[in-house]
RODO-2510 file (C-alpha; in nm, 4 decimals, decimal comma):
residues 380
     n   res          X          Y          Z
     1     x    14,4295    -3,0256    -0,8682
     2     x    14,2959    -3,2797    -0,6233
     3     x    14,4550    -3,1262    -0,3530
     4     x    14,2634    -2,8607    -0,4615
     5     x    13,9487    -3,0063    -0,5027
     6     x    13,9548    -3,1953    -0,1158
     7     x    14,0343    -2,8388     0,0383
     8     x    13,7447    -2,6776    -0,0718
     9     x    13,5181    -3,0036    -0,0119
    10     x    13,6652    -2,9911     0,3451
    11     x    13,6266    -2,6078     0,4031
    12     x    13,2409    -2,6275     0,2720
    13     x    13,1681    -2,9129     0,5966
    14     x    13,3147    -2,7312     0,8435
    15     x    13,1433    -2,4285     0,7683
    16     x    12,7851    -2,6321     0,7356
    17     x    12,8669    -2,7587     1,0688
    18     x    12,9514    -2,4617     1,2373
    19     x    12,6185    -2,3648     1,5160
    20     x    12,4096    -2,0711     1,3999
    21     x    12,3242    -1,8042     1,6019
    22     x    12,0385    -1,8878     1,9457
    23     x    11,7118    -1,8397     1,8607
    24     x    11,5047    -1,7137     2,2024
    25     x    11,1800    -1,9255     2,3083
    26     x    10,8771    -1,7622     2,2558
    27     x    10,6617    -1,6065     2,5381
    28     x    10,3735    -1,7994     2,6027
    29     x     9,9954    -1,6811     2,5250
    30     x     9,7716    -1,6261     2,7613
    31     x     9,4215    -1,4843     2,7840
    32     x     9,3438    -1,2041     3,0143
    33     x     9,0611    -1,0334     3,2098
    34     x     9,0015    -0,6868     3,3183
    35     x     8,8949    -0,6402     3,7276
    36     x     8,6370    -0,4896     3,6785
    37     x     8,4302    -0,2758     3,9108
    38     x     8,0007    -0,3187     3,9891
    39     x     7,7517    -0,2799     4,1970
    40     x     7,6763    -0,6398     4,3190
    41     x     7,3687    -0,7976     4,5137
    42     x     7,4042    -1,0176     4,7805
    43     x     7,1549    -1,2920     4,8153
    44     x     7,1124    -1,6082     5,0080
    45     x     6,9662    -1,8846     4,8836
    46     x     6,8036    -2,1821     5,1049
    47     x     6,6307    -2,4564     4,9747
    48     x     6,3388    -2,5854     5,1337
    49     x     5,9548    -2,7999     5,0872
    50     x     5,6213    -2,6146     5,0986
    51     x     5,3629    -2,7190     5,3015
    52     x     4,9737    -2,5571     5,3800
    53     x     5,0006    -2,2742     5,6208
    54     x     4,7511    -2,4933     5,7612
    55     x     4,7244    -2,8587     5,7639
    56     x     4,4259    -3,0205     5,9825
    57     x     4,4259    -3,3780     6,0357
    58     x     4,0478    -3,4738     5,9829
    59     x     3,9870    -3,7557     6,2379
    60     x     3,6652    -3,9465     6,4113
    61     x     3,5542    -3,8481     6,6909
    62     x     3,3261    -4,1558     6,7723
    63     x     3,3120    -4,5269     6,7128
    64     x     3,0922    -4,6454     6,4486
    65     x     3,1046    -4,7987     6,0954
    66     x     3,1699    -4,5197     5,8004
    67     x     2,8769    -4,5191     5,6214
    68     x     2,9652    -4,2934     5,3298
    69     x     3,2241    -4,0440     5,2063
    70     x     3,1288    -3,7263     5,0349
    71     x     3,3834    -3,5449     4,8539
    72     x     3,6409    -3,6631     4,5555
    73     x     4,0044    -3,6792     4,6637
    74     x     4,2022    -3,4302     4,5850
    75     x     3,9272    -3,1597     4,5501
    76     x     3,8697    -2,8452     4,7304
    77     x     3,6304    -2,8407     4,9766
    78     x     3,4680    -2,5543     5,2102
    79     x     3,4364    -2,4822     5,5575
    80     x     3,1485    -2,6939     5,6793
    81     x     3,1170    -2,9686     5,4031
    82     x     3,1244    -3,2938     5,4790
    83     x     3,3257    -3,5296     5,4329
    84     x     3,1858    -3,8298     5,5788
    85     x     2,8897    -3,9832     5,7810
    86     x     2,9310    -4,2407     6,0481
    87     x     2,6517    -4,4620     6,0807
    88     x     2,3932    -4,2267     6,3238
    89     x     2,1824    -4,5109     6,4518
    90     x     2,3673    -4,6682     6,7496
    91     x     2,4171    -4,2909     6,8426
    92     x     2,0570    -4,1928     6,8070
    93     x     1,9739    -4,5021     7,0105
    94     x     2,1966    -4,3548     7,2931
    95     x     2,0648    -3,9910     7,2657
    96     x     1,6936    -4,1800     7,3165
    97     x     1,8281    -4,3488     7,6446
    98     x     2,0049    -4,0152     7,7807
    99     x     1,6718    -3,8222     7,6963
   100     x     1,4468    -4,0586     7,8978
   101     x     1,6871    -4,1065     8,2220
   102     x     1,6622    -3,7171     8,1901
   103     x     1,2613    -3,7168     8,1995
   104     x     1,2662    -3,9582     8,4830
   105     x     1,5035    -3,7573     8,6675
   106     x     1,2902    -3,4520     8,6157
   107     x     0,9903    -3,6552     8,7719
   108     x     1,1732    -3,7435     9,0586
   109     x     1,2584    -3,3775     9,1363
   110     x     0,9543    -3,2883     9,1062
   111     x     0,8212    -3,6053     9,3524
   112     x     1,0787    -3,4527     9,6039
   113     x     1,0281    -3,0789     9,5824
   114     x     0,6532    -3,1792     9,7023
   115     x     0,7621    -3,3998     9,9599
   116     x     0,9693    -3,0981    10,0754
   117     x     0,6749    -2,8630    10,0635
   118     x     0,4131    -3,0975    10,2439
   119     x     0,6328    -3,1985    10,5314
   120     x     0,7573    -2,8089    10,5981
   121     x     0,4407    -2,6836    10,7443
   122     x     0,3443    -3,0718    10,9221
   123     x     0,7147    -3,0479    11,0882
   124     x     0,6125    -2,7065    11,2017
   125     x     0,3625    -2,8465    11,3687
   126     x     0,5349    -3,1207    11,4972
   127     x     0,2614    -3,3413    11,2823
   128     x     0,6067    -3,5075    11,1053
   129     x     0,9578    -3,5875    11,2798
   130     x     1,2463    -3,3660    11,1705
   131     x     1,4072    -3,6297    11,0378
   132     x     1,1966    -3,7257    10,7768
   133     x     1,1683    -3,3517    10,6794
   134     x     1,5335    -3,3534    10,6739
   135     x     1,5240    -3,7034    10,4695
   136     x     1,3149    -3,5054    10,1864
   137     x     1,5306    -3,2144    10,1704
   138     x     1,7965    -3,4582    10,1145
   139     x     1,6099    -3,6464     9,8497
   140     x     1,5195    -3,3249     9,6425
   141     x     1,8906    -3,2831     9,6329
   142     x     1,9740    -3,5399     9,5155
   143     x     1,7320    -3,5669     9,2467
   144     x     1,8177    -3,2187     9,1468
   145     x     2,1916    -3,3611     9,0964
   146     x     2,0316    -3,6472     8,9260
   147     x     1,8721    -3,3981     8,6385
   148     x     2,2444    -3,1925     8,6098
   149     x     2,3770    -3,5437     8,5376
   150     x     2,1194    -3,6703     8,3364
   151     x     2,0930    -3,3041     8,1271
   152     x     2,4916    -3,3457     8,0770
   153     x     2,4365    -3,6975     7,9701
   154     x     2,2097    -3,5787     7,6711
   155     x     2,4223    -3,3678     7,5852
   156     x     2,7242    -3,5479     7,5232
   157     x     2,5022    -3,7927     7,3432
   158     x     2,3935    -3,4854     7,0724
   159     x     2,7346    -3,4240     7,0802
   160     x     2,8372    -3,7570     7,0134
   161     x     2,5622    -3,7953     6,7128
   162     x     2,6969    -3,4562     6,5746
   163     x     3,0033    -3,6306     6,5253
   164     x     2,8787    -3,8649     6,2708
   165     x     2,8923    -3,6004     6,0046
   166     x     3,2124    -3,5470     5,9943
   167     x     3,3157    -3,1529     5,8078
   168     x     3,5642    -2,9646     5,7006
   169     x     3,7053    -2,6961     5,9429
   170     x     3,8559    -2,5016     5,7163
   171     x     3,8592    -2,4114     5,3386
   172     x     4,1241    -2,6058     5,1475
   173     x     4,2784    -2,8640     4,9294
   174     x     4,1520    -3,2253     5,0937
   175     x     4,3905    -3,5423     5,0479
   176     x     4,3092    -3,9325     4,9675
   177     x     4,0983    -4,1011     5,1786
   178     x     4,2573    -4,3238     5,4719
   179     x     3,9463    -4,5218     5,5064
   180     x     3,7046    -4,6782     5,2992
   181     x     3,3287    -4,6896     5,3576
   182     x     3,2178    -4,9818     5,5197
   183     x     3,5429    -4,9429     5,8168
   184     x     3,5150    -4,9521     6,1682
   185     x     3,6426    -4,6335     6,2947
   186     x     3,7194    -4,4706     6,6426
   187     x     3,7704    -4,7286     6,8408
   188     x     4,0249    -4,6642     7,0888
   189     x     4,1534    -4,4090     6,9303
   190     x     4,0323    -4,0973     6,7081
   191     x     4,0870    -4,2629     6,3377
   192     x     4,3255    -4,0398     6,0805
   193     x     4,0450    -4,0299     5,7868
   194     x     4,1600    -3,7609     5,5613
   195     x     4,4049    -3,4428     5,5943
   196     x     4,2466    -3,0774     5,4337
   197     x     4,5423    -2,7925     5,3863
   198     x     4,5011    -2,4361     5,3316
   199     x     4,7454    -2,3644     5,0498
   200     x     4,6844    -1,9961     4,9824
   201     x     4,9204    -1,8421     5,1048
   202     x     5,1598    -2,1653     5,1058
   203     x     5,4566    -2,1871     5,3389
   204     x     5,7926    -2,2346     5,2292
   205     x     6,0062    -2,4020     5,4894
   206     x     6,3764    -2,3788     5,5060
   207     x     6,6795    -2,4221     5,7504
   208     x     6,9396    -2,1218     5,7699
   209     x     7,2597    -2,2657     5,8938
   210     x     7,4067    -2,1033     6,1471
   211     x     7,6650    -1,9054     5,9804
   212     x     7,4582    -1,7684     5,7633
   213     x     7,2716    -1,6843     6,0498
   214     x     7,4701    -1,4940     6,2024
   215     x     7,5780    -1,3352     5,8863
   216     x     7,1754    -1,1689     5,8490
   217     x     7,1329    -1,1198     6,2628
   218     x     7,4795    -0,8693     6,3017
   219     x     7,3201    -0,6588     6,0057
   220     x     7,0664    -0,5336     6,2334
   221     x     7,0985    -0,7073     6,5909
   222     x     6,8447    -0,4361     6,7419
   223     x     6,5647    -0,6396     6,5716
   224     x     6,6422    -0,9722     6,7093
   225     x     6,2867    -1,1182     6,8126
   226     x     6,0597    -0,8565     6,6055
   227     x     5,8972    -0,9143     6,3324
   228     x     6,1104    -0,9984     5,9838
   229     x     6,0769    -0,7494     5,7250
   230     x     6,1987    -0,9868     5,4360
   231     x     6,0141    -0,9573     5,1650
   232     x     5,9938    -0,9743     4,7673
   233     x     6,1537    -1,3014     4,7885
   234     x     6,1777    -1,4974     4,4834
   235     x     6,0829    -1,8980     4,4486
   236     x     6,2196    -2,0745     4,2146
   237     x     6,0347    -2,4499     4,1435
   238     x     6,2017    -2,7552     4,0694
   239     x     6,1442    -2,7461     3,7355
   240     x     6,3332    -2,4214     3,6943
   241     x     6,0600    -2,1589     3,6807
   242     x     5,9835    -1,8542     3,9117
   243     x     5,6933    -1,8252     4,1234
   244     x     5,5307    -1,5691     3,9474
   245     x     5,4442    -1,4558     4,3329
   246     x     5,7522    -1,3031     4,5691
   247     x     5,6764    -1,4223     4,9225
   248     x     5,7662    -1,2518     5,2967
   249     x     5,9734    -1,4026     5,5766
   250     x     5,7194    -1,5470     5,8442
   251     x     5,7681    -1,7075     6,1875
   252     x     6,1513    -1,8133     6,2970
   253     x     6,1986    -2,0801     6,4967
   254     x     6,3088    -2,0472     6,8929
   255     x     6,6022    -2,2383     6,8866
   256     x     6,8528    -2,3656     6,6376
   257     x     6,8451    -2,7958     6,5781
   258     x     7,1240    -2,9630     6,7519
   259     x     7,1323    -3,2423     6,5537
   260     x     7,1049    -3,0191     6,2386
   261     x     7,3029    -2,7158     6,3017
   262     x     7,0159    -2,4940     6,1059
   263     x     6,7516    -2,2726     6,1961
   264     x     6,3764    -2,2969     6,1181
   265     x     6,2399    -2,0829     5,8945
   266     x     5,9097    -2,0033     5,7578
   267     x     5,8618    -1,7893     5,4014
   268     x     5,4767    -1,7179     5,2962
   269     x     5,4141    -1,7150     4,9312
   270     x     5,0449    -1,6544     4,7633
   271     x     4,9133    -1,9359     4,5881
   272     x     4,5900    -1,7752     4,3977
   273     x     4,6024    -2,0115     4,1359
   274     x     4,6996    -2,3468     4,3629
   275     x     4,9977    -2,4491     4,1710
   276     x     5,1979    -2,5077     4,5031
   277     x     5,0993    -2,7850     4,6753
   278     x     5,1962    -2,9092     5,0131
   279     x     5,5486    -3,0926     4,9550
   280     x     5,6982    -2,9611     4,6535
   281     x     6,0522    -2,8479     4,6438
   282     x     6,2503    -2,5164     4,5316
   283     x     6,4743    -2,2700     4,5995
   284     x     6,3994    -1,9768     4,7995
   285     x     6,6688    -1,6420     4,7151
   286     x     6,6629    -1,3445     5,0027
   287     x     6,8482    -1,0211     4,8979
   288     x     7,0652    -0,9428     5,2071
   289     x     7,2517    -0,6479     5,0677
   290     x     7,4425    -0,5055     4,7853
   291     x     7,7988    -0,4552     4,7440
   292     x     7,8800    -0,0872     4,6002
   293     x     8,1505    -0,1173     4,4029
   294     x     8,2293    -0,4950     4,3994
   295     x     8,5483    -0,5941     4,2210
   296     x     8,4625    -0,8828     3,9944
   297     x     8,7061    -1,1415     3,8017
   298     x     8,5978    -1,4444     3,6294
   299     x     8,5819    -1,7147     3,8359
   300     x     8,8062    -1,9341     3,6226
   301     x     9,0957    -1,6827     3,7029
   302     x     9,1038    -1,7984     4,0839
   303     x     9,3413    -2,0727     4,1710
   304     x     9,2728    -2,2693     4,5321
   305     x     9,5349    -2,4462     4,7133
   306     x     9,4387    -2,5482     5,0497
   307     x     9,2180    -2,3014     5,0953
   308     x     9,4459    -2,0094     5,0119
   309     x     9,2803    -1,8323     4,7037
   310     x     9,5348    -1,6529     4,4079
   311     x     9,5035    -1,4768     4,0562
   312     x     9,8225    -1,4266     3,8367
   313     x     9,8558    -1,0451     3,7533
   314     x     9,9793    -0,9491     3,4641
   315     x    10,1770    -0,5742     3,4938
   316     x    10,2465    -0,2901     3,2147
   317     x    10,5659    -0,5018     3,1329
   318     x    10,3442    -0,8196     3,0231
   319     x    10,5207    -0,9990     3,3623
   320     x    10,2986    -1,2526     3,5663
   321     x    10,2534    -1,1780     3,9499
   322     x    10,0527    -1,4081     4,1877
   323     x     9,8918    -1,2357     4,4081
   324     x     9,7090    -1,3582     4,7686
   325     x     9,3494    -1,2384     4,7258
   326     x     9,0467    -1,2863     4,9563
   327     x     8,7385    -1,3546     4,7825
   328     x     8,3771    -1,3226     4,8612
   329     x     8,0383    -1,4415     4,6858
   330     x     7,9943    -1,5545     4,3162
   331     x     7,7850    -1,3712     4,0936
   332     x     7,7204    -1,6111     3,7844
   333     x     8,0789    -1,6564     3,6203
   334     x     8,2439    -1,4067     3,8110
   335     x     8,3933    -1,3632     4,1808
   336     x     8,3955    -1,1192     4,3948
   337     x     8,7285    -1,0291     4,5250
   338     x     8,7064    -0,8594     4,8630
   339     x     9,1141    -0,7667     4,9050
   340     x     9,3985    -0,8060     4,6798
   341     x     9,3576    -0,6284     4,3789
   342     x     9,2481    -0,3019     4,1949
   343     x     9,0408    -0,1927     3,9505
   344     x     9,1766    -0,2096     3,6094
   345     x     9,4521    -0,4488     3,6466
   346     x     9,4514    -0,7995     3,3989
   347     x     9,4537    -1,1426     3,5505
   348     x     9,4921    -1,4505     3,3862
   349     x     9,1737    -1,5889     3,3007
   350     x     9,3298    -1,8925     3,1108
   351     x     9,6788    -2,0123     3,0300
   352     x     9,7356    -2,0765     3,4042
   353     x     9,9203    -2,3899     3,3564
   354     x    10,1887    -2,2613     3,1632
   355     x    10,2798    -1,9457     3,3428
   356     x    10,5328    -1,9002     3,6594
   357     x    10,6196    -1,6248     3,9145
   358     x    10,7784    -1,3409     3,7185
   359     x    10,7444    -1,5188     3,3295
   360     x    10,6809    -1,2497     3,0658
   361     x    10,4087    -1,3957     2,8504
   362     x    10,2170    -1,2581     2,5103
   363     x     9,8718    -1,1276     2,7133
   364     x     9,5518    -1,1704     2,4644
   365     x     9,2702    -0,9964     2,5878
   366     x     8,9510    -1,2484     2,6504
   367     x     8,6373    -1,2050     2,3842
   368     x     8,4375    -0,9418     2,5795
   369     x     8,1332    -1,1488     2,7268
   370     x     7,8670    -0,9372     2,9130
   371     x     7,8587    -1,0532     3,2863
   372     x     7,5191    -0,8510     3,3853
   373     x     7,4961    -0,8470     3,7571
   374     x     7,1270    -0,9184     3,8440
   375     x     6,9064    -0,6601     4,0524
   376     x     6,5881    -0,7242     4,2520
   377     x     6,3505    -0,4689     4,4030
   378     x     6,3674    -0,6818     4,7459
   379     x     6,4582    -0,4384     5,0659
   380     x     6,5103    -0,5302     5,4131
***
């Protein structure tokens, strides 16, 4: 009976530790996009400063003591206010001078034009030597260049006194004051006193590298030096916000900056209600082009190594492929792929990590997200 017993207790363990039969790993999950297929935009953006399409340094023109200034910083001024006065009175005291040395040149004209007429008809009769007729003519030429001198004098002396009352030469926005009343200015040199910009239209200036350059001048190379037509060109302030204004591509600079690598380039945008002022920054956007028929992937599905770009495929058979592609812009959270792959197929979008060349894998289509590619009315 115990034999029994002990043969049956020893067939039970053998046959609990006899292996089962292999259970396979499971495929791994991974989430997958469509390629799908849009017409994209192409834009460049540059970021630049504004500045006043036209900044005038307001200076003085004369030496003198600044009496008074006449406007509020910061404020908008006209063409032909002023600004500020520079004490008149040494100026007026000069002006005085020139006028008299003027008069008494005119009297001594007019002493040698009759010395000239009297001694004509006595050296025609031999009554007077020709030398002292010839002395008189002399004279009255003198004196005559005397009065030019003395006429160009009082001139530059109203001149001078003009430039006490210092104006504006333009309409515009006017800066802080450099100078107090009460300061000796312009002498030696023509004082900086204020600084008046024009600020509607406002420029935008930015620096094109020169691959993107290049990339815009072999579009059309048979307008290279003509005027841009650029336009509709959005501004977007540092703060976030559009420019509720699209601006035009202005004047492009000569030559590109050696030390810089970038070309200057000028962008006009109207500033009706002055919110741009001279060195604010933003972000200017250009439409170049559009794409017909882009094919677009998320950009999270594009894996860089060394500057070689890939996406991992995933077939009919739920098998992963990586694939060589060669991408081109982004477009918000996609990428444009410019070779390499064909509308319709999946790629891996995440789950990259756990995938290999040729694994068969559980594919889980991504939670559609809309991807709208953004259009602008902008034309070349």
């Amino acid at each position: 009976m115990h034999r029994v017993v002990w043969f049956l207790a020893a067939a039970c363990a053998a046959a609990c530790n006899r292996p089962g039969p292999a259970v396979a790993p499971q495929a791994p999950e991974v989430y997958v996009a469509p390629v799908v297929q849009q017409d994209v935009p192409e834009y460049l953006d540059l970021v630049g400063q504004t500045q006043g399409s036209q900044d005038v340094d307001i200076r003085a023109r004369v030496e003198g003591y600044l009496e008074t200034m006449n406007f509020r910083e910061g404020a908008f001024v006209r063409k032909g206010e002023r600004l500020y006065r520079i004490d008149p009175k040494p100026l007026q005291a000069a002006l005085a001078g020139a006028t008299a040395d003027l008069e008494t040149a005119r009297a001594r004209l007019e002493k040698t034009a009759n010395d000239v007429n009297r001694y004509t008809p006595l050296a025609a009769k031999q009554a007077v030597s020709q030398q002292e007729l010839d002395n008189a003519r002399s004279a009255h030429e003198a004196a005559r260049s005397q009065v030019d001198a003395a006429k160009a004098a009082v001139e530059k002396a109203r001149l001078d006194l003009s430039y006490t009352s210092v104006l504006s030469p333009i309409d515009g926005l006017v800066g802080t004051t450099q100078v107090k009343p009460g300061s000796l200015v312009g002498r030696g040199e023509s004082t900086l006193l204020t600084t008046v910009s024009r600020i509607d239209p406002i420029i935008f200036k930015v620096a094109v590298t020169e691959a993107d350059y290049l990339r815009v001048a072999r579009r059309a190379p048979e307008r290279i030096g003509q005027a841009p037509r650029l336009s509709d060109i959005q501004l977007t302030l540092a703060d976030g916000t559009v420019h509720p204004h699209t601006g035009r591509v202005g004047p492009v600079e000569r030559a590109v900056n050696a030390a810089t690598g970038t070309l200057g380039v000028q962008i006009y945008f109207p500033n009706p209600d002055s919110v741009l002022r001279p060195g604010q920054y933003g972000r200017a956007r250009l439409l170049l082009d559009t794409k017909i028929g882009a094919l677009l992937v998320p950009q999270r599905a594009v894996r860089e190594i060394q500057s070689l770009y890939s996406v991992a495929v995933v077939n009919a058979d739920a098998k992963v492929t990586f694939r060589n592609v060669k991408v081109g812009p982004r477009v918000g959270t996609l990428w444009v792929i410019e070779e390499g792959l064909k509308p319709g197929e999946r790629v891996v979008a995440e789950g990259l990590q756990s995938i290999s060349e040729g694994l068969t894998v559980r594919a889980t289509p991504m939670a559609e997200t809309s991807h709208p590619v953004a259009t602008s009315g902008a034309e070349k």
